[in-house]
C-alpha positions in Angstrom: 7.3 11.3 0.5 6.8 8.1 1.5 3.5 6.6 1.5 2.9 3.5 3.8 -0.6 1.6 5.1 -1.2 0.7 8.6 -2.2 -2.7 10.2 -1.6 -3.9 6.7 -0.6 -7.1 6.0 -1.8 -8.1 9.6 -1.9 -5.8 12.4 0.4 -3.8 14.3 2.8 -3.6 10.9 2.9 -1.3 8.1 3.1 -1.5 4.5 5.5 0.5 2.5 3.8 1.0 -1.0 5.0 4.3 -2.6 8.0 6.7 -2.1 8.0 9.6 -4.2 11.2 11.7 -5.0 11.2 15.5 -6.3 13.7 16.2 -9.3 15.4 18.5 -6.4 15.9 15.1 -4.3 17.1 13.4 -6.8 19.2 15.9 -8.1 20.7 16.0 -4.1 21.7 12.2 -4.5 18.5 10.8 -3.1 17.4 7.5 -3.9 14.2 5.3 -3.2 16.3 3.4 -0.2 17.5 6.0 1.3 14.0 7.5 1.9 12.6 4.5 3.0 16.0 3.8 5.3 15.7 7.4 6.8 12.1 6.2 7.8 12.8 2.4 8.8 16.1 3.8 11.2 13.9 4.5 13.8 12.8 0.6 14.1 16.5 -0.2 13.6 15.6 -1.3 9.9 16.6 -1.2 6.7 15.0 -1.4 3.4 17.2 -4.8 2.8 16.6 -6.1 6.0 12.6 -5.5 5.5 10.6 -8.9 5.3 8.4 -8.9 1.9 4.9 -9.6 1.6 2.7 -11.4 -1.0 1.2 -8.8 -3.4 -2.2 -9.3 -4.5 -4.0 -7.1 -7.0 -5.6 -4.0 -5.9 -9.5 -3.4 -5.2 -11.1 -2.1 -8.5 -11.6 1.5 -8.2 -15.5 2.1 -7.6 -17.5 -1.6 -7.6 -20.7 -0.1 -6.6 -20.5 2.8 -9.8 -23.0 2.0 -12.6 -24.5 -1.2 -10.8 -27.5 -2.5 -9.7 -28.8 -4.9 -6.9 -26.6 -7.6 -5.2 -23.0 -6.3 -6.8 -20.2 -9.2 -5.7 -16.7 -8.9 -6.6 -13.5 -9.7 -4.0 -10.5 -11.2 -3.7 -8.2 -13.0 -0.4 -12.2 -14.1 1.2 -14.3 -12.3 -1.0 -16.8 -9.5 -0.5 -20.6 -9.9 -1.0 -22.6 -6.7 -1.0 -26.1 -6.4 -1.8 -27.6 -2.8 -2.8 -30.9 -1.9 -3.1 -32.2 0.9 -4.4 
């Protein structure tokens, strides 16, 4: 499988961020680029020819669990969210 994000880094592209491969794939001599090449064909890409993008570290999983009022946390502009309860 191949797992991508849409409108992600900036709209109207996609982000690749996970291919998976079954043991029955691998055993069949697939690899991680030709999954994502078998997908990309259809722009006329390759994985190779793919521009990169700046990673940044992901969300943390749940910022409102176990908080109280005005919970703040962010990255790339930040996120300010006050909760009341």
């Amino acid at each position: 499988s191949v797992a991508v994000v849409y409108d992600s880094p900036v709209r109207h592209q996609i982000t690749i961020y996970k291919v998976s491969l079954s043991e029955v794939g691998v055993s069949m001599g697939y690899s991680v680029e030709q999954m994502c090449d078998e997908a990309l064909v259809y722009a006329g890409l390759t994985l190779a020819t793919c521009p990169r993008t700046q990673l940044v570290a992901p969300p943390r999983s749940d910022p409102f669990r176990n908080r109280g009022a005005d919970v703040s946390y962010g990255m790339a502009g930040g996120v300010a969210i006050s909760a009341f309860s």
